[in-house]
DSSP file (Angstrom, degrees, kcal/mol; ACC not computed):
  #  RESIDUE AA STRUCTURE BP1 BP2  ACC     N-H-->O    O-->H-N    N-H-->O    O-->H-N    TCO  KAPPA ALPHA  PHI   PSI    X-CA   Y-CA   Z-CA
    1    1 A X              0   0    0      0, 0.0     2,-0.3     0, 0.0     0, 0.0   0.000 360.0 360.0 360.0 120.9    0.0    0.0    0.0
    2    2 A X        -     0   0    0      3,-0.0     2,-0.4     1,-0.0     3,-0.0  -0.697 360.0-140.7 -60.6 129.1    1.3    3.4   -1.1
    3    3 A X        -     0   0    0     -2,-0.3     3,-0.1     1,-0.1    -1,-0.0  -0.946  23.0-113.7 -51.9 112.3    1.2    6.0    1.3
    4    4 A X        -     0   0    0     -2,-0.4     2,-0.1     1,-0.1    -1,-0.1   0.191  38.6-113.6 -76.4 141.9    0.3    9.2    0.0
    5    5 A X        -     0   0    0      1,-0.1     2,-0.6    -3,-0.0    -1,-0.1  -0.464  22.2-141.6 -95.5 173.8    3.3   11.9    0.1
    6    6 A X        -     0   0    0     -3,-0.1     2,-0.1    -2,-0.1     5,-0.1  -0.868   8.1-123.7-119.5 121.8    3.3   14.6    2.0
    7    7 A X        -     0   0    0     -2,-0.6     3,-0.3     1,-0.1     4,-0.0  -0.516   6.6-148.8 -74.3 128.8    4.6   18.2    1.3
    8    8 A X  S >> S+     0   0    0      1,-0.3     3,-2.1     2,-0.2     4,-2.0   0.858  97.8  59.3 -94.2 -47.7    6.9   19.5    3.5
    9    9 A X  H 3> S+     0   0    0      1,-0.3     4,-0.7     2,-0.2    -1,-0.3   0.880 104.5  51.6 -17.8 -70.7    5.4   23.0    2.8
   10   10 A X  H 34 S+     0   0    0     -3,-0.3    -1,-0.3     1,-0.2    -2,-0.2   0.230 103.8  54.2 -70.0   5.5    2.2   21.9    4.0
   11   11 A X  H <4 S+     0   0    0     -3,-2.1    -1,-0.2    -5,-0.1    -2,-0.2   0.779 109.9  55.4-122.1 -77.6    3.7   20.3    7.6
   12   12 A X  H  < S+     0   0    0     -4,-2.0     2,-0.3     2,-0.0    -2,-0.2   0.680  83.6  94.7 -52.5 -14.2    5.2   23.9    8.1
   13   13 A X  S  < S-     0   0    0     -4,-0.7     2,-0.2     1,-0.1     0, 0.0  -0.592  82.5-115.9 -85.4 148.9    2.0   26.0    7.8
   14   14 A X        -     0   0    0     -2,-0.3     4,-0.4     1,-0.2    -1,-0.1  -0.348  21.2-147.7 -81.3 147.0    0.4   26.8   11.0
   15   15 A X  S    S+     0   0    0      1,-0.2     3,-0.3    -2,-0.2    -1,-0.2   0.757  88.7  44.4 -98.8 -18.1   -2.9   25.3   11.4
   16   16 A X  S >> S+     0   0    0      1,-0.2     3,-6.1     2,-0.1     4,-0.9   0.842  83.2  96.2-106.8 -19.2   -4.9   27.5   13.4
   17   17 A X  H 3> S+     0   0    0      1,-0.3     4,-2.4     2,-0.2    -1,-0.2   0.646  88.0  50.8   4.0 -58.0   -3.8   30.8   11.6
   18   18 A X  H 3> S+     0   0    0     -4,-0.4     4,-0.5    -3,-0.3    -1,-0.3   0.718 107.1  52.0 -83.5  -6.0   -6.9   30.6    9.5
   19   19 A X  H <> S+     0   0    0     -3,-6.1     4,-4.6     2,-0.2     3,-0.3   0.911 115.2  46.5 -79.9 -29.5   -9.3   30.1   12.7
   20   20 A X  H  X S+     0   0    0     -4,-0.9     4,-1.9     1,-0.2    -2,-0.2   0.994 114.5  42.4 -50.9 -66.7   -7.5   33.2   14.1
   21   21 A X  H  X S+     0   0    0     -4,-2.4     4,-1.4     1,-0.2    -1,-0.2   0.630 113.2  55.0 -41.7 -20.2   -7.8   35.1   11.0
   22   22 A X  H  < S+     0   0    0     -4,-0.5    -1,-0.2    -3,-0.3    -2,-0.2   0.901 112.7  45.1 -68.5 -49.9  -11.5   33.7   10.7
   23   23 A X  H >< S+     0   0    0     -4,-4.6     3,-3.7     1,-0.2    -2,-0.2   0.939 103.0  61.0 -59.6 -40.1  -12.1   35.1   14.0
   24   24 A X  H 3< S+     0   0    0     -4,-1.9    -1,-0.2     1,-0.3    -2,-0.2   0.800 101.3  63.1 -30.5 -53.7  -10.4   38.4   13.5
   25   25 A X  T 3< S+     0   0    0     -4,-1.4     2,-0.3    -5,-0.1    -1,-0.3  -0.156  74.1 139.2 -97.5  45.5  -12.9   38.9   10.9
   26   26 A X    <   -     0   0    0     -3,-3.7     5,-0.1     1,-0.1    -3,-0.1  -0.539  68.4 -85.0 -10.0  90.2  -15.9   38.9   12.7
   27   27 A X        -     0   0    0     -2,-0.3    -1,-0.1     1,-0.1     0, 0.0  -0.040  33.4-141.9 -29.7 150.4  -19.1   41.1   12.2
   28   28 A X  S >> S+     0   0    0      2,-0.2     4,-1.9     3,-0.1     3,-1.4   0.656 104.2  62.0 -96.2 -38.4  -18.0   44.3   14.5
   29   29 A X  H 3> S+     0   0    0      1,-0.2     4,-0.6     2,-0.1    -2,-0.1   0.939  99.5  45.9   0.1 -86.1  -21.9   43.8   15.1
   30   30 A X  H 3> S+     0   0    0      1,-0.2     4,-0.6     2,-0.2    -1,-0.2   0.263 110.4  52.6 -85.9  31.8  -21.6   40.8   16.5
   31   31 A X  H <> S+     0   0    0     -3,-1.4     4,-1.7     2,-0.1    -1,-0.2   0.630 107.0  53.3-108.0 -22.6  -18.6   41.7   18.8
   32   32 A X  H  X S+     0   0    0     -4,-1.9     4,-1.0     2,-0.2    -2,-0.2   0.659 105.6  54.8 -80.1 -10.4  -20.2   44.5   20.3
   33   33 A X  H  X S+     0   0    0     -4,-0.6     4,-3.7     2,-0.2     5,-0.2   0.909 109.4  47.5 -80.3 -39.0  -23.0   42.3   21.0
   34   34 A X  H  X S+     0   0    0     -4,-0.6     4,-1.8     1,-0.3     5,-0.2   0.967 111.8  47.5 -55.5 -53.7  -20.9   39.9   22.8
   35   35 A X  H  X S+     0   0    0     -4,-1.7     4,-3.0     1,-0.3     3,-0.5   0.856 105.2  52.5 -52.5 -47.6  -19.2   42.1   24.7
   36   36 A X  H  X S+     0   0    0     -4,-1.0     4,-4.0     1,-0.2    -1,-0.3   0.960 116.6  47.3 -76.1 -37.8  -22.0   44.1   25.9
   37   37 A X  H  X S+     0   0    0     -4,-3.7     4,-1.3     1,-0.3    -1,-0.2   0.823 106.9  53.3 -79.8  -7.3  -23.5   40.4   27.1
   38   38 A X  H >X S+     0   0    0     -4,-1.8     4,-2.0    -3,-0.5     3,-0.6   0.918 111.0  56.6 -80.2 -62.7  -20.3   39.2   28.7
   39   39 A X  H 3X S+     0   0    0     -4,-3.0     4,-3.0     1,-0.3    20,-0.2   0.948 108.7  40.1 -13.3 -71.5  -20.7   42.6   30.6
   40   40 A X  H 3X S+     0   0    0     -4,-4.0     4,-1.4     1,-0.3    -1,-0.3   0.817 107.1  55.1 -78.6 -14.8  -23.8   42.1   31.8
   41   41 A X  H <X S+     0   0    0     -4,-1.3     4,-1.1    -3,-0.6    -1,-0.3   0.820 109.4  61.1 -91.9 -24.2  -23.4   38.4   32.9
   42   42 A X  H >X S+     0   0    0     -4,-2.0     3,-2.3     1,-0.2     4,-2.0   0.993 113.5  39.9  -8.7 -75.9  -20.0   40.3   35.0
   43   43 A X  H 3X S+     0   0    0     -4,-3.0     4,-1.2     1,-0.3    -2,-0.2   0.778 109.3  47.9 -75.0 -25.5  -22.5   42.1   36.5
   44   44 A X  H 3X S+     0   0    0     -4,-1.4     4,-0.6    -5,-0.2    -1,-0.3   0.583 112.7  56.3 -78.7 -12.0  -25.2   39.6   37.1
   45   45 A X  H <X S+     0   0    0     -3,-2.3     4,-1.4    -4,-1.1    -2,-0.3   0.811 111.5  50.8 -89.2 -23.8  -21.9   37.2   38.7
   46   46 A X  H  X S+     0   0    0     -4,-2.0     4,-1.4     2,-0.2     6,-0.4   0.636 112.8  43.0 -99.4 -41.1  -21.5   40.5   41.0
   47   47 A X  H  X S+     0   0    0     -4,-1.2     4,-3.9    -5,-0.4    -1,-0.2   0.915 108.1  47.8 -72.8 -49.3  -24.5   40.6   42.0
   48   48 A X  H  < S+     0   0    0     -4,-0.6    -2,-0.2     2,-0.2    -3,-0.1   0.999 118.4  55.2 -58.2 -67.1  -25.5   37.2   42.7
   49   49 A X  H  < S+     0   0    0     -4,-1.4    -2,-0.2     1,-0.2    -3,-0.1   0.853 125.1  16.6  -9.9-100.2  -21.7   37.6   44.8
   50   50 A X  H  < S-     0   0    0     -4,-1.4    -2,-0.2     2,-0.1    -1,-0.2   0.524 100.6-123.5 -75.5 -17.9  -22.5   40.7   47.1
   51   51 A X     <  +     0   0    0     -4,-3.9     2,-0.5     1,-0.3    -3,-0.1   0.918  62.7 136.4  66.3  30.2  -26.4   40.9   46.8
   52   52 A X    >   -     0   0    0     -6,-0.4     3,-0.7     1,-0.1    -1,-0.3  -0.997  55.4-148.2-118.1 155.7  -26.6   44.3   45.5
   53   53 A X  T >  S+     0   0    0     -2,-0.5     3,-3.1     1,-0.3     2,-1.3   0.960  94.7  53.1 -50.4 -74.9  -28.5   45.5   43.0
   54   54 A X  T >> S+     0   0    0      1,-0.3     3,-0.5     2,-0.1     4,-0.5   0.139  91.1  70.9 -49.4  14.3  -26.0   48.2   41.8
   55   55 A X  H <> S+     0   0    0     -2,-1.3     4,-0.7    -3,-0.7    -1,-0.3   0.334  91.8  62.1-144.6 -25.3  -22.9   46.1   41.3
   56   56 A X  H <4 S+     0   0    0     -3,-3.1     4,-0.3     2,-0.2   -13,-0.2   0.191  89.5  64.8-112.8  23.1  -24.7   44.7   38.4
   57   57 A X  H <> S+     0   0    0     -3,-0.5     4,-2.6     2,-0.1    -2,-0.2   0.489 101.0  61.0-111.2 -33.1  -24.7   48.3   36.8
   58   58 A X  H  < S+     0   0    0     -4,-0.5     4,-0.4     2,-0.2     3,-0.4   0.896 101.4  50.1 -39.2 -72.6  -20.6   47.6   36.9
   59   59 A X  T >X S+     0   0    0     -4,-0.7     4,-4.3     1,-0.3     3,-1.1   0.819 101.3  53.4-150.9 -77.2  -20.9   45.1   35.0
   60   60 A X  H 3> S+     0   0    0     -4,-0.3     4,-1.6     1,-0.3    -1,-0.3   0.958 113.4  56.1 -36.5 -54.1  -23.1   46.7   32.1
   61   61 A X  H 3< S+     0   0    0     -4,-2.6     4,-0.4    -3,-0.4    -2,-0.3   0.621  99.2  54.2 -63.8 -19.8  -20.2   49.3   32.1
   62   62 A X  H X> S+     0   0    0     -3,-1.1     4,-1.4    -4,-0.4     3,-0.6   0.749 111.5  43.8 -16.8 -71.5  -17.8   47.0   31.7
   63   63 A X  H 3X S+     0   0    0     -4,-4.3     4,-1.5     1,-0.3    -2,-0.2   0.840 110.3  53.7 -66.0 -32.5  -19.5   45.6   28.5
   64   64 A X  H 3X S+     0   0    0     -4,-1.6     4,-1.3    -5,-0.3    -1,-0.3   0.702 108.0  50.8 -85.1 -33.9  -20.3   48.7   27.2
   65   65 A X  H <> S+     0   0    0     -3,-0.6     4,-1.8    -4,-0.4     5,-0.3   0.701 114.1  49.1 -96.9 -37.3  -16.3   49.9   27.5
   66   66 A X  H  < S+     0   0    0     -4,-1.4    -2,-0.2     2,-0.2    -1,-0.2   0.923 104.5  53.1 -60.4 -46.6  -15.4   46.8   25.8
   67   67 A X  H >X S+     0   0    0     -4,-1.5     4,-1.5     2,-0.2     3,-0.6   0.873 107.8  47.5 -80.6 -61.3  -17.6   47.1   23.2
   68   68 A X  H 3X S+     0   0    0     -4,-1.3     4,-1.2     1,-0.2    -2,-0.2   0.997 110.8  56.5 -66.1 -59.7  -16.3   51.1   22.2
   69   69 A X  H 3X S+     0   0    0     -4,-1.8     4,-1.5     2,-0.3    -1,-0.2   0.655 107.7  53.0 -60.8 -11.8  -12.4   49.3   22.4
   70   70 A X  H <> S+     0   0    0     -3,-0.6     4,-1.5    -5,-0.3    -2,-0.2   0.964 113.0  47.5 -61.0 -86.8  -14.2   46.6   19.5
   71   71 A X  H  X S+     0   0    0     -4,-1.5     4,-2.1     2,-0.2    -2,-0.3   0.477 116.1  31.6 -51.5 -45.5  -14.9   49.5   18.0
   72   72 A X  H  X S+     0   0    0     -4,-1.2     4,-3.1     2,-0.2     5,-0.6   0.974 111.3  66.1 -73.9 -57.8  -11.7   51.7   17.9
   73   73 A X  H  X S+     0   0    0     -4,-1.5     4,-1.0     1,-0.2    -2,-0.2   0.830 109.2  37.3 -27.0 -60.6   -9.6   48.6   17.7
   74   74 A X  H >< S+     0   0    0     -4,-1.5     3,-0.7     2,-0.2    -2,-0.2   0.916 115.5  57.1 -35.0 -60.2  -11.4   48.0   13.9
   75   75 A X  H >X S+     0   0    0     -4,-2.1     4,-3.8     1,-0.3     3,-2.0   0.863 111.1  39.4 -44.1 -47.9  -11.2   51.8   13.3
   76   76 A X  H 3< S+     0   0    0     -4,-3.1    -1,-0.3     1,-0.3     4,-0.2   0.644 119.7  48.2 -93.6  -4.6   -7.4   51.8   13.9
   77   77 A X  T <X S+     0   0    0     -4,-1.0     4,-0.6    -3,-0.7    -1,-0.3   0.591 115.1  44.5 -89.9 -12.7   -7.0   48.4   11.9
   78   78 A X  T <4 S+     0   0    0     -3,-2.0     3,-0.2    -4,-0.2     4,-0.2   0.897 112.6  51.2 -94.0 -43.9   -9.1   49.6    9.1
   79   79 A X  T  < S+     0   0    0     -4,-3.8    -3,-0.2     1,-0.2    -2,-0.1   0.324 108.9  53.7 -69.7   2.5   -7.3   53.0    8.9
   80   80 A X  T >> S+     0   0    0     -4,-0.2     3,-2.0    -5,-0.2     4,-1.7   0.778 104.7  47.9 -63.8 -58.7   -4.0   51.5    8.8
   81   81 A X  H 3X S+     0   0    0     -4,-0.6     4,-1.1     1,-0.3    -2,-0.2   0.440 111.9  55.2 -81.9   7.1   -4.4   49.2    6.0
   82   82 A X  H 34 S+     0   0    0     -4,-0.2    -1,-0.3     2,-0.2    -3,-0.1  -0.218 111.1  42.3 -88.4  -2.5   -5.9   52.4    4.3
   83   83 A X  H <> S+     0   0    0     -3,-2.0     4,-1.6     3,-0.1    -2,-0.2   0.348 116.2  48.4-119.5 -18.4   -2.7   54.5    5.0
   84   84 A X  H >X S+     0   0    0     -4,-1.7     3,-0.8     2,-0.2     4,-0.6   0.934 115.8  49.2 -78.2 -60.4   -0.4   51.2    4.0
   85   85 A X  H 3< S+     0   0    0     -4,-1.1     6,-0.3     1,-0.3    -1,-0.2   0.830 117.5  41.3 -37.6 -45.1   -2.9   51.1    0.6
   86   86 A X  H 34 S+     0   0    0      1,-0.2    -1,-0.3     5,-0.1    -2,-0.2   0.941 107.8  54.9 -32.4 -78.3   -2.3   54.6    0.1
   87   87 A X  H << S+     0   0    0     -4,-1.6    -1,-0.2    -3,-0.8    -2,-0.2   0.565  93.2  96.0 -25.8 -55.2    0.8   54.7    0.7
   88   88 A X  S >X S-     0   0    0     -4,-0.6     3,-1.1    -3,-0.2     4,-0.6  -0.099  81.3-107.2 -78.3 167.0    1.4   51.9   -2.0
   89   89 A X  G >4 S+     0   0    0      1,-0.3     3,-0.5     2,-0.2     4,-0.4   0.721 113.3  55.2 -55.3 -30.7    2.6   52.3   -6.1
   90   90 A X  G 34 S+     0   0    0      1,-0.3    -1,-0.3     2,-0.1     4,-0.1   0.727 117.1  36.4 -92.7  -9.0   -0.9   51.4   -7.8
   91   91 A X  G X> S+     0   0    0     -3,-1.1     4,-2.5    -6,-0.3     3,-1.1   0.644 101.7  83.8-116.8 -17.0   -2.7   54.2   -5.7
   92   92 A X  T << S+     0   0    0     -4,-0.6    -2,-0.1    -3,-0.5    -3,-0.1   0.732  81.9  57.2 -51.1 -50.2    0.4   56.8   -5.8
   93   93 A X  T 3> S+     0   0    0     -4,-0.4     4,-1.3     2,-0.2    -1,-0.2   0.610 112.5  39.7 -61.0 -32.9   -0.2   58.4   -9.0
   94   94 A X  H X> S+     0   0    0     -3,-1.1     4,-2.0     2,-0.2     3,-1.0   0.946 101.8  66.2 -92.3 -54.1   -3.6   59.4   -8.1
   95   95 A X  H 3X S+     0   0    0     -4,-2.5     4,-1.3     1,-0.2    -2,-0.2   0.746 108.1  49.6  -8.6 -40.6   -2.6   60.4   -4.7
   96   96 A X  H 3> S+     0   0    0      2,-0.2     4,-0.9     1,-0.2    -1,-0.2   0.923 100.9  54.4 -64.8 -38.5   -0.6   63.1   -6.8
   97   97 A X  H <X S+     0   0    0     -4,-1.3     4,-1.4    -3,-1.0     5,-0.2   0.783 113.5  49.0 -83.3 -13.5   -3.2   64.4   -9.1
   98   98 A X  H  X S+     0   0    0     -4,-2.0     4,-2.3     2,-0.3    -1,-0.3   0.890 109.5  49.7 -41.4 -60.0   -5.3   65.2   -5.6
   99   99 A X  H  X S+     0   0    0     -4,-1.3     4,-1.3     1,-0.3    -1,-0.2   0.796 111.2  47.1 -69.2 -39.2   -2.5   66.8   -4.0
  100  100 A X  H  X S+     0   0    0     -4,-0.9     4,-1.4     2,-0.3    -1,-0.3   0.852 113.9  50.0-101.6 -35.8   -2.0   69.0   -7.1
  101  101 A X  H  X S+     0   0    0     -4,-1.4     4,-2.1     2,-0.2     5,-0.5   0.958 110.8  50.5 -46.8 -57.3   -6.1   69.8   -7.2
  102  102 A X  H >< S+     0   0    0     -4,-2.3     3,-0.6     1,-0.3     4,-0.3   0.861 107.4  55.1 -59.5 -40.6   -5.8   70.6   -3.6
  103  103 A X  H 3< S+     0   0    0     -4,-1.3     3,-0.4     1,-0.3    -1,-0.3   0.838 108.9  42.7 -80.7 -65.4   -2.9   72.9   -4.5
  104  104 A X  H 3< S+     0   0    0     -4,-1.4    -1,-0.3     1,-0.2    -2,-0.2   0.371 113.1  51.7 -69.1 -14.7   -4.8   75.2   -7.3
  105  105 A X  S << S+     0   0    0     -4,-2.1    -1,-0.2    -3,-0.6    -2,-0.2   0.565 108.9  51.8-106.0   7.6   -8.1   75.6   -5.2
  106  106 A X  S    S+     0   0    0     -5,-0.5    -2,-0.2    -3,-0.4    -3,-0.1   0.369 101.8  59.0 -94.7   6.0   -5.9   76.8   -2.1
  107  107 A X  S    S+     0   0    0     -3,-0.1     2,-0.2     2,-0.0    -3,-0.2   0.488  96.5  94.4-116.2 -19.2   -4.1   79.5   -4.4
  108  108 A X  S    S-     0   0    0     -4,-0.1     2,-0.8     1,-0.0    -3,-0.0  -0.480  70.5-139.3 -71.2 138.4   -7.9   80.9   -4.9
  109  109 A X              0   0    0     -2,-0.2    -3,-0.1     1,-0.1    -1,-0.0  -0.875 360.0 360.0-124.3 128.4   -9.4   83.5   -3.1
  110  110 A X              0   0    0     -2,-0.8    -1,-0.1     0, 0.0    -2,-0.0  -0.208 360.0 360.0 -77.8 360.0  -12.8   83.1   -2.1
């Protein structure tokens, strides 16, 4: 019986790489949803704890703080790869004829 062979390549790539990356790209939706409910069960473990009421408005705050850091994290991952794209030869050219627009309506006065 042959045994099939096996590519050495394919040994070296890391295997969960594409479940991170799968996760990474998430709905920003559904991460704020999590967050906010991971919050509130914080706060519902806090309560249930100490037996006050208020302790499980921690908790909501919590999620809620989590949930805007979802949110900037994306922003500052989206706006990155939107300075790299910029930034790169295929987009450069155009980048110029902008800059040179921008240039001729700032020499008008208005």
């Amino acid at each position: 019986m042959a045994y099939p062979s096996v590519n050495p390549d394919e040994e070296k790539k890391p295997r969960i790489k594409p479940i991170i990356e799968g996760a990474d790209s998430l709905s920003l939706g559904v991460s704020i949803v999590v967050a906010v409910l991971i919050g509130v069960a914080i706060g519902l473990g806090l309560k249930s704890l100490t037996g006050l009421t208020w302790t499980l408005w921690i908790g909501v705050a919590i999620g809620i703080a989590a949930a805007i850091l979802n949110v900037y994290k994306a922003y500052s991952k989206q706006y990155q790869e939107f300075e790299e794209l910029r930034k790169s030869g295929r987009y450069k050219i155009q980048q110029e004829l902008e800059d040179d627009e921008d240039e001729d309506e700032s020499a008008k006065n208005y």
